[in-house]
Every structure is written in C-alpha cells, then in structure tokens.
C-alpha positions as CSV (number, residue, x, y, z in Angstrom):
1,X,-0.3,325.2,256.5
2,X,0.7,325.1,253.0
3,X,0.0,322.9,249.6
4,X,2.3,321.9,247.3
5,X,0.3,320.6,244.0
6,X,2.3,318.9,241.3
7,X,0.2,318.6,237.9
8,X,2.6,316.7,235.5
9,X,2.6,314.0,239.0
10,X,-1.0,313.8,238.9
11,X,-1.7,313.3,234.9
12,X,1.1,310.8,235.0
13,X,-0.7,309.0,237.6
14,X,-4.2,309.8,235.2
15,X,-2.7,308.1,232.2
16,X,-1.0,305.6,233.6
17,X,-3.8,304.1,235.8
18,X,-7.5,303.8,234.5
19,X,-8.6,302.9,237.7
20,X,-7.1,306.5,239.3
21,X,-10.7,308.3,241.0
22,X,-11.7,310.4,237.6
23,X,-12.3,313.3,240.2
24,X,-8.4,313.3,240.9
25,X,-7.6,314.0,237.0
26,X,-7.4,316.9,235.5
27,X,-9.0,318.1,232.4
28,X,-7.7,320.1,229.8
29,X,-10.5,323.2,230.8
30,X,-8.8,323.3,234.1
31,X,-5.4,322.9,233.2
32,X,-4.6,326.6,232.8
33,X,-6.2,327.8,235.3
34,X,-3.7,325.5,238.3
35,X,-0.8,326.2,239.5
36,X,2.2,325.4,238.1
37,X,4.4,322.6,240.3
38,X,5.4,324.2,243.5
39,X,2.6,326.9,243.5
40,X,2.1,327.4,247.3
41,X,-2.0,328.0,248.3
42,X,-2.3,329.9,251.5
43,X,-4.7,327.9,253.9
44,X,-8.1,329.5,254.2
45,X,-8.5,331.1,257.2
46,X,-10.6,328.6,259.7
47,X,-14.0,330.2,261.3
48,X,-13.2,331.6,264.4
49,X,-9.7,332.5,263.4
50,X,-8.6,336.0,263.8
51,X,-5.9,338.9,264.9
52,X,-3.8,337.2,268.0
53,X,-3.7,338.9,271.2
54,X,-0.3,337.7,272.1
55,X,1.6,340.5,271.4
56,X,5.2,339.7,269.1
57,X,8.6,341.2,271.1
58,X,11.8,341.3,269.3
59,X,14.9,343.8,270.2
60,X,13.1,346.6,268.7
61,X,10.3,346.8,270.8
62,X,11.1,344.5,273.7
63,X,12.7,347.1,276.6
64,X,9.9,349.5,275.7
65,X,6.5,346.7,276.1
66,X,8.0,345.2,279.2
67,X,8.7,349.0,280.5
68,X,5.2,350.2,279.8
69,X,2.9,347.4,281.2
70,X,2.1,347.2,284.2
71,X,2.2,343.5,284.2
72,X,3.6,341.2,281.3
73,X,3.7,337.2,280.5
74,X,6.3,336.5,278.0
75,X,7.3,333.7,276.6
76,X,10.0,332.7,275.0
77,X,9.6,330.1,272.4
78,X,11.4,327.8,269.5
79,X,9.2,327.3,266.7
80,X,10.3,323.7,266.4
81,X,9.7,323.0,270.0
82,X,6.5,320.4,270.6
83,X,6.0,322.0,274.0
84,X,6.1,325.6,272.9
85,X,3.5,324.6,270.2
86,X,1.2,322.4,272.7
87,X,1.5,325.5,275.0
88,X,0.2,327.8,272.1
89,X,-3.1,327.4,272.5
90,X,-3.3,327.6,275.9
91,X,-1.4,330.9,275.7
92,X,-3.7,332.7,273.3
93,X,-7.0,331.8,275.2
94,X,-5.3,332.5,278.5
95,X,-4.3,335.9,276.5
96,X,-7.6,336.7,274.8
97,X,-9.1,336.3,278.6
98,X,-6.7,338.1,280.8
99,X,-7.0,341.2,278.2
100,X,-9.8,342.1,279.6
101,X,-8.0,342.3,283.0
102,X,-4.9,344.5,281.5
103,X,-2.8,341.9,281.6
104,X,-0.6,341.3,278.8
105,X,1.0,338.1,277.4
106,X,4.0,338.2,274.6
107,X,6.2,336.2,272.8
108,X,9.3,335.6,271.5
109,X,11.1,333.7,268.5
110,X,14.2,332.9,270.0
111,X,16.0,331.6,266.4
112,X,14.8,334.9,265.2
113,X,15.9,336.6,268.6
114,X,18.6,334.7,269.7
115,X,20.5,337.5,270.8
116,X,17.4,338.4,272.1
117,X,16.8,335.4,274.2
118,X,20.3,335.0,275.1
119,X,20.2,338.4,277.0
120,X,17.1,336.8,279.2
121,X,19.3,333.9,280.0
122,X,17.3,331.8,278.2
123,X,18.4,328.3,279.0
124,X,15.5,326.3,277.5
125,X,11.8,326.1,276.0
126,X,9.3,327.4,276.2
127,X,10.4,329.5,279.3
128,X,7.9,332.2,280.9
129,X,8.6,335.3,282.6
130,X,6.4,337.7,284.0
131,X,8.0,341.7,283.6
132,X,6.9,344.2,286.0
133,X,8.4,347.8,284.8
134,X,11.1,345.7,283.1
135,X,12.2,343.8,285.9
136,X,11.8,339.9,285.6
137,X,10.3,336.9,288.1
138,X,10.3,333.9,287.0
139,X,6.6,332.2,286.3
140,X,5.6,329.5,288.6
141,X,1.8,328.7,287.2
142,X,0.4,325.7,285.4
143,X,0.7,326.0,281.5
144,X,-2.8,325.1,281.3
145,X,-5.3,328.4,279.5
146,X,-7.4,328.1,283.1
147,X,-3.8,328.0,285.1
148,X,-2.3,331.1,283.6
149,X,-5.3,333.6,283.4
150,X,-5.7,332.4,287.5
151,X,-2.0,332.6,287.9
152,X,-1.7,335.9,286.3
153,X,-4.9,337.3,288.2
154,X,-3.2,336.4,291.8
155,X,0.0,338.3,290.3
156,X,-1.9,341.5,289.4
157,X,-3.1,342.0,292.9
158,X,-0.9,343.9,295.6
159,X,2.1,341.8,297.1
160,X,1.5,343.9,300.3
161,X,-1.7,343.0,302.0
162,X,-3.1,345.8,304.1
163,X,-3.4,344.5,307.7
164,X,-5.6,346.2,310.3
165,X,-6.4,345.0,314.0
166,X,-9.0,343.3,313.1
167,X,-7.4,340.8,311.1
168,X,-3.8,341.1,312.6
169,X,-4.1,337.7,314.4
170,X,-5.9,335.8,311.6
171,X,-3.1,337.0,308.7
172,X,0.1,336.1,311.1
173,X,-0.4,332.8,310.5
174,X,-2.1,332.4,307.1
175,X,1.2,330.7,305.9
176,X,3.8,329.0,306.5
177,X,5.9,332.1,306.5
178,X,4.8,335.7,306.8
179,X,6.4,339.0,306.6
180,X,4.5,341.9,308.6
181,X,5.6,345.5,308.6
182,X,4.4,348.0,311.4
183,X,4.9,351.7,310.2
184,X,3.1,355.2,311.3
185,X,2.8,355.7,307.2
186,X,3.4,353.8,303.5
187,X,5.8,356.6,303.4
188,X,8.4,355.9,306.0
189,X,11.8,354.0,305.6
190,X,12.0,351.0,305.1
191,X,8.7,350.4,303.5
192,X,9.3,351.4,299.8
193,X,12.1,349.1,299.6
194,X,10.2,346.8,302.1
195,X,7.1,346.6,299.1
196,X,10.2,346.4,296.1
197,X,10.9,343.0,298.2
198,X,7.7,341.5,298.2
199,X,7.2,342.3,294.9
200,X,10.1,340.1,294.2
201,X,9.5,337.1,296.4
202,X,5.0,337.2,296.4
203,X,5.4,333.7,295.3
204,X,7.1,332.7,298.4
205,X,6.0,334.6,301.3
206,X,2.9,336.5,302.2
207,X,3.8,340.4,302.6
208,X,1.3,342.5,304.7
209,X,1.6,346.1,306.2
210,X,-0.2,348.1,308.8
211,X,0.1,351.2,310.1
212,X,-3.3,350.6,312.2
213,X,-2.5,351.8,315.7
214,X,-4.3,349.6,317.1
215,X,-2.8,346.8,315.5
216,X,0.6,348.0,316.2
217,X,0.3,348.2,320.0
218,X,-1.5,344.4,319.9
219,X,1.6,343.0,318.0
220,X,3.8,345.2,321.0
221,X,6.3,346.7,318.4
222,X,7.8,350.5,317.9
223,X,7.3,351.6,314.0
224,X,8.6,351.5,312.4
225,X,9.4,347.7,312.5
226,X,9.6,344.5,310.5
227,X,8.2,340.9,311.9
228,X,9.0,337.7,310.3
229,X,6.3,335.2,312.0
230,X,7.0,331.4,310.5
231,X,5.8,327.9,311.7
232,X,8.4,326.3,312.8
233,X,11.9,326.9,314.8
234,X,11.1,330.2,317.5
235,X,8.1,331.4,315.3
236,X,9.3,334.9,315.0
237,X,12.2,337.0,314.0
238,X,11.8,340.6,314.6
239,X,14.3,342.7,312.2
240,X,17.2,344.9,314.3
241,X,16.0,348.1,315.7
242,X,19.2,349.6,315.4
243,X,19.0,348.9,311.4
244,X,15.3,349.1,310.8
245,X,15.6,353.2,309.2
246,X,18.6,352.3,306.8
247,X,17.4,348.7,305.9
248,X,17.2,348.7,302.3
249,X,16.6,346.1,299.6
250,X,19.3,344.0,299.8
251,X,19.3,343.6,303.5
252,X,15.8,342.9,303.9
253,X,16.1,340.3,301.4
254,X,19.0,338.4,302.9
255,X,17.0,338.4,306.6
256,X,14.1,337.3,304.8
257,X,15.8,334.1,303.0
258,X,17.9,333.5,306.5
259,X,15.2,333.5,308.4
260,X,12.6,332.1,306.5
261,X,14.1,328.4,306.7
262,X,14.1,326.4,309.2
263,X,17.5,326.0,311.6
C-alpha cells in the first residue's frame, strides 16, 4: 500500500481554513524535510509480516519447479481478481503449513505470464493445479487455508493402496467404485502403467494392489489381473485376460471410465 502526500494541498487547506486540526498543518521546520507532491512512502512492514512461502513461477523457471517437486499447488492468478486476492491468504497459511510436509504451493501472474498461462489453458481465475513431475490434475479441494493443507495431505499419499488378505473384503467395497489389481510383483505388466492411471484419476476412484497370495486366491483370479468392483449394475468388471500383459495407459483408462458408470 502506498501514500501519496500533497504539501501545497494541505497548506492551502491550513490558510484557507482556521478551523483545519493544527496537527494537519505543516510548519516551516518540517517543511524541508517532506516529500515533495507525489513522493511515494513504502508501507512499513506489519508485525508478523515476512518472506512468502508461495513460491513465484514465470516461463523461466516454471517447467523446471513443476519437474522437480514431487508434488506442487499452483495457482494461477489476476492481480485485479477479488477472488484470487480473498484466496491469498488462505494460500500462504495453507503454504507456510504444508511446507513442513514437502509440499509446495506456487503462483502465477497471468497479465505478466499471459503466455504463460495461456499454455496451461487457463480459462479463468484463480484456477489451481496440482503438478506431479510436470504433469497436471486439476484441484478439486475447498479454497479454504484448512481445505487445501488437508486436500494436499490426502494427495501426497500413495494413489495405490496396498491390499492384503486381511483387508481384501473390507477395501472392495470402501467406495462407490474400486479398482483392484492382482499381480505376483509391483514389477509385472500392467502395473506401472496400471499406478500412472491412478495417479491420474485418485480423485475419482480408489486404486489398491496386492500381490498377497492369499488374497489372490480369495478374490479367485490368475495374476496378473485387473478387477473393477462398483455398487451398482453387475458389481464387477474383470479386465480381458487375453489383453491384461499389453494393457497399457490408455486402455486401462478407457475400461475404467466405461465401466465405472452405471449402464
């Protein structure tokens, strides 16, 4: 915030009006030692106030930041937007507590980064992203400080729940939909680009994997093997057999979405 003081307004206003508070006028000892008209005096500095931990991304720095963190909050903001600026605060508590947790929130000045902005088909503000290793998923949370830093927690946990016999029965139907993979090892095809999928859609279904014998032989599948249990319509959807080995992301993803409404 910034002041604008006008001397020759205020002895103007001294002279012409005896009744002005004295305290307002200046006097002739202090008159050299203001500002001329249009001086601008920084704000002090308010207790409390110090260093942000929202980091600032521009086109310089952007790729690299969202490449190298493991998990990132961005958002992207007009400075003349009253939502980006009653977000603000919310952002830089929610970023001074998730810190601490190695999560990282950032910015962007998308009239200083248009082209920026325009590259993230940016489409309004303030709009959040989260980046994992530069690839974006589109932030679902509550834009409240207490929202994010819970939203942002759930996010930096696995999207692949490791399921054992013990709780096979318990997480088939924790939700309304969820996607189980059998396998002898994290290693075997299809999982890699089975865990890229539920990296991508962990806000909409629940992921798990085992490769629990035990577990495998109660659910009566051969691994490696991909289960889509669901309330609603036949309640389950096993993936081909004959395409299971050369499944990759694509594919899975389509059968997910196909399957995971109901018919």
């Amino acid at each position: 915030m910034w002041l604008y003081i006008c001397i020759s307004c205020i002895k103007q206003r001294c002279s012409s009006n005896p009744s002005f508070p004295s305290k307002m006028c200046i006097s002739s000892r202090l008159k050299s030692s203001l500002p001329i008209a249009g001086t601008v005096i920084p704000r002090p500095v308010a207790a409390g106030e110090g260093p942000s931990d929202v980091i600032d991304l521009t086109s310089a720095n952007f790729g690299a930041e969202t490449q190298k963190a493991g998990l990132l909050l961005v958002q992207f903001f007009a400075p003349w937007c009253g939502h980006c600026k009653a977000l603000a605060p919310h952002y830089e508590e929610a970023a001074t507590a998730l810190k601490e947790k190695n999560i990282t929130l950032g910015k962007v000045d998308c009239v200083d980064q248009a082209d920026l902005c325009s590259e993230n088909d940016i489409q309004g503000y303030p709009t959040l992203k989260i980046y994992r290793k530069g690839k974006p998923t589109a932030y679902r949370g509550s834009r409240q400080a207490d929202g994010i830093i819970s939203y942002m927690t759930k996010q930096s946990l696995p999207a692949v729940s490791t399921v054992a016999s013990e709780n096979l029965g318990e997480f088939k139907v924790a939700d309304k939909v969820v996607v189980l993979a059998y396998a002898t090892s994290t290693e075997e095809a299809p999982i890699p680009a089975f865990s890229s999928v539920a990296e991508t859609y962990r806000d909409d279904y629940l992921f798990g994997l085992t490769t629990d014998e035990a577990a495998i032989k109660a659910a009566g599948v051969t691994p490696p093997a991909i289960v889509l249990y669901k309330k609603f319509d036949e309640g389950r959807n096993d993936f081909p057999s004959e395409k299971i080995a050369s499944a990759d992301v694509a594919s899975l993803a389509d059968w997910i979405r196909s399957n995971a409404i109901p018919h």
